[in-house]
C-alpha positions in Angstrom: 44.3 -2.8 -68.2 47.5 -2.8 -69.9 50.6 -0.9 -68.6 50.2 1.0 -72.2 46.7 2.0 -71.4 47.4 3.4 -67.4 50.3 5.1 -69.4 48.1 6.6 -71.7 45.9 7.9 -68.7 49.1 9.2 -65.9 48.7 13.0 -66.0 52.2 14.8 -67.2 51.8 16.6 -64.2 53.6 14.0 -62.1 56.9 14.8 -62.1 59.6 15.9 -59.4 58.7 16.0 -55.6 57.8 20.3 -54.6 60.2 21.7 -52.5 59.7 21.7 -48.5 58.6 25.3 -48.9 56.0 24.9 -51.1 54.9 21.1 -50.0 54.1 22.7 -46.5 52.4 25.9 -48.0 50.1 23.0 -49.8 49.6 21.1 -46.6 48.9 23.9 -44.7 46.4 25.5 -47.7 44.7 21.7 -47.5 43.6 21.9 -43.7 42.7 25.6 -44.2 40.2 24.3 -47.2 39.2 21.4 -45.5 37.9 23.3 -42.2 36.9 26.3 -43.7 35.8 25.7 -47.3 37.5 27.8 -50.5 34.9 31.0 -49.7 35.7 31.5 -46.1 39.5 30.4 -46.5 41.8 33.8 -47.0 45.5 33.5 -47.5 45.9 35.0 -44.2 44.5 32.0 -42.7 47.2 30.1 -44.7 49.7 31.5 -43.2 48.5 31.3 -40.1 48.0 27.8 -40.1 51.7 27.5 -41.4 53.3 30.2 -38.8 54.2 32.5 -41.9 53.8 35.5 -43.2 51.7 36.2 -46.4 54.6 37.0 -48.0 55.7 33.7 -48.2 52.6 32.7 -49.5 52.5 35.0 -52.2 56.0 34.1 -53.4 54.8 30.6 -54.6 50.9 31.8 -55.7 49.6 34.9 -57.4 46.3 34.5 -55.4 43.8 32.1 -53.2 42.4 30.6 -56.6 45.5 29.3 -57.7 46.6 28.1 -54.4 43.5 25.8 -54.2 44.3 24.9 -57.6 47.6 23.7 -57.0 46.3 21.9 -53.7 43.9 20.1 -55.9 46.6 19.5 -58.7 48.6 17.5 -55.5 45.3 15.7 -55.0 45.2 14.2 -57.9 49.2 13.8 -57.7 48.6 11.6 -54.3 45.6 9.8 -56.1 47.7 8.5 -59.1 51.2 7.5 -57.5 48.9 5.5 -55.2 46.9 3.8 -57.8 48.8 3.2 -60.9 51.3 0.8 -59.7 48.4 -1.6 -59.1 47.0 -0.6 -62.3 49.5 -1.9 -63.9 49.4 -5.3 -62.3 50.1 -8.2 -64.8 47.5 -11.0 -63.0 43.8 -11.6 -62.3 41.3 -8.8 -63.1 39.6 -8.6 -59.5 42.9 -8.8 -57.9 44.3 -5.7 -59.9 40.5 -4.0 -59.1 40.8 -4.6 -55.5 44.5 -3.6 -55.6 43.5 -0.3 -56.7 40.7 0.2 -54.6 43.0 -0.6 -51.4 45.3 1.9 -52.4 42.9 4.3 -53.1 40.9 3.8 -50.0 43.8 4.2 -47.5 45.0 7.6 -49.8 41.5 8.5 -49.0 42.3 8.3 -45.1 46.1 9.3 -45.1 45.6 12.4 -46.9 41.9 13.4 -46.1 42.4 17.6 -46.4 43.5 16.7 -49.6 40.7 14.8 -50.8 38.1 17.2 -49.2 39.6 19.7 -51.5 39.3 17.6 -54.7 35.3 16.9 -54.1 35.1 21.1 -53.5 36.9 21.6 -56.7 34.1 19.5 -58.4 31.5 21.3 -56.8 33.1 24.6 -57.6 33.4 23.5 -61.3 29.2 22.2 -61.4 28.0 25.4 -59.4 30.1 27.5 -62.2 30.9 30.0 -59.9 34.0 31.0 -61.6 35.3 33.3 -64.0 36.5 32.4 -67.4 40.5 31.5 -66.8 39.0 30.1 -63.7 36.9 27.7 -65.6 39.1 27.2 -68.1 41.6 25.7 -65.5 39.0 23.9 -63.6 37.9 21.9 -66.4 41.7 21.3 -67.3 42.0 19.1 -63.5 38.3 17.4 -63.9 39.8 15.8 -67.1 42.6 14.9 -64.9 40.3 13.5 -62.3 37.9 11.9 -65.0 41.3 10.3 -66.5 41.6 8.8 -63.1 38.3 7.3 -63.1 38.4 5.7 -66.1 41.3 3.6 -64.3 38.8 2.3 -62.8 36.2 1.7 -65.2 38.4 0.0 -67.5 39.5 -2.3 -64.2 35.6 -2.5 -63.5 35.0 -3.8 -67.2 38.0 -6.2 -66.4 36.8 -7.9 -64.1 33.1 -8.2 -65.3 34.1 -9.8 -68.1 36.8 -12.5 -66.2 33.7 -13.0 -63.6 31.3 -12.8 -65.9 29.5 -10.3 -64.1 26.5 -8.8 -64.9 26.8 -5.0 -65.1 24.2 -2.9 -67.2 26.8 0.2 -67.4 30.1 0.6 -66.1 30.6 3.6 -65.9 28.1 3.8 -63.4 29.8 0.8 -61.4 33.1 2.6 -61.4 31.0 6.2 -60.0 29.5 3.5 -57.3 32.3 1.6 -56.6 34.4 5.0 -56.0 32.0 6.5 -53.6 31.6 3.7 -51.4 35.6 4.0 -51.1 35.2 8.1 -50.9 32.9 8.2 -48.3 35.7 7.8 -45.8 36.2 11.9 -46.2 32.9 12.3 -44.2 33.4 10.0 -41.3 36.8 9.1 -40.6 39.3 10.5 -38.0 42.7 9.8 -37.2 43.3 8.7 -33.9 47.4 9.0 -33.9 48.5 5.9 -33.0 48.5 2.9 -35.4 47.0 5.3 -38.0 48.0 2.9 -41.4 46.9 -0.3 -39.7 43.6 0.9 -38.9 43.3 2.7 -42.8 44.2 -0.7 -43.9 41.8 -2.3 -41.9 38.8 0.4 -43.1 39.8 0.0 -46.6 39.2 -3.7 -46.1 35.7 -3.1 -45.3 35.1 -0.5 -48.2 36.6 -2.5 -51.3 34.7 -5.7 -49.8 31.6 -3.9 -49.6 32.2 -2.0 -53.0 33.4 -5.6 -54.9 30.3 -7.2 -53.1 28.3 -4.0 -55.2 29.5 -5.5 -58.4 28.7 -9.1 -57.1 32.2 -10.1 -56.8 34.6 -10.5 -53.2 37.6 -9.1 -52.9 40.8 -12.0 -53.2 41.8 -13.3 -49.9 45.9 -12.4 -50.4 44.6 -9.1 -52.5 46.2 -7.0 -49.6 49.2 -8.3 -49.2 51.3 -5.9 -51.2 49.8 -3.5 -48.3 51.1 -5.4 -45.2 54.6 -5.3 -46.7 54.6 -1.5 -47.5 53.9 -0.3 -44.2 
């Protein structure tokens, strides 16, 4: 993929870092989500988690829909800062896919609330339990997060063609690919110490096995641009 195309496909909703306040509400709405699921999950609990009041809550969102919104939104945020850098990488096709799906993996460890909420959006937005602005925003972040997947695709396509692989559809592939990377979100737990080393270490094991999916192996010195940004 050219760095014109990943352009093309960065969300505009990347911009400045939130303020403490707000970060912290997010994080705090994440692990609420995560535990609890959006039905169950009631601002009070929010603040709770966070050692606030409601009030504080309620001066950054009108209500518990558009706080999971905005946790999703930051999802997506963590998704993208993570993987278009190696996107953009000017070199060999399966380097710049196994780039991406290193990054992507270890974003799936380090912020795991955060991608439990993205995969609860999607299943919000199929079940259509939702009213109409509801929807309307809900189908306003799947774009985003289909916009994100076809980073991949077009990597996917990449690749096949510089390996000559044989794949019947990629868009399938790229689905495949990103589940093997997502399933981390079921079974992984942070231990505390030497947290990044061992993410690094797991997404080694799920980009291998996912490249070995599309009948390729991931580059020997692919991970190297993760050693030197721990």
């Amino acid at each position: 993929m050219s760095g014109m195309e990943a352009q093309m496909l960065e969300p505009t909703f990347v911009v400045t870092p939130p303020s403490s306040s707000h970060a912290d509400i997010l994080a705090a709405a994440a692990r609420c989500f995560k535990e609890n699921g959006f039905s169950a999950t009631s601002i009070d609990d929010v603040a709770h988690s966070l050692g606030a009041t409601k009030g504080r809550i309620y001066h950054h969102f009108r209500s518990k829909t558009d706080l999971f919104f905005a946790v999703y939104r930051r999802g997506m945020e963590i998704n993208f800062k993570a993987t278009l850098p190696q996107s953009k990488y000017d070199g060999d096709a399966v380097i710049r896919l196994a780039r991406m799906g290193l990054s992507h993996a270890v974003a799936m460890m380090a912020y795991q609330d955060f991608q439990r909420v993205l995969l609860q959006g999607v299943t919000m937005h199929q079940s259509g339990s939702t009213t109409a602005a509801q929807r309307e925003t809900l189908v306003e972040l799947i774009e985003i997060r289909n916009n994100y997947e076809t980073l991949f695709r077009t990597a996917i396509e990449a690749t096949a063609k510089e390996a000559q692989l044989n794949l019947n559809d990629p868009s399938v592939a790229s689905k495949s690919f990103l589940a093997v990377l997502n399933s981390s979100v079921f079974w992984y737990t942070p231990r505390g110490e030497n947290d990044k080393n061992e993410q690094i270490t797991l997404a080694r094991e799920l980009v291998t096995f996912a490249m070995r999916g599309l009948g390729t192996d991931i580059p020997a010195n692919a991970h190297d641009f993760l050693e030197n940004n721990k």
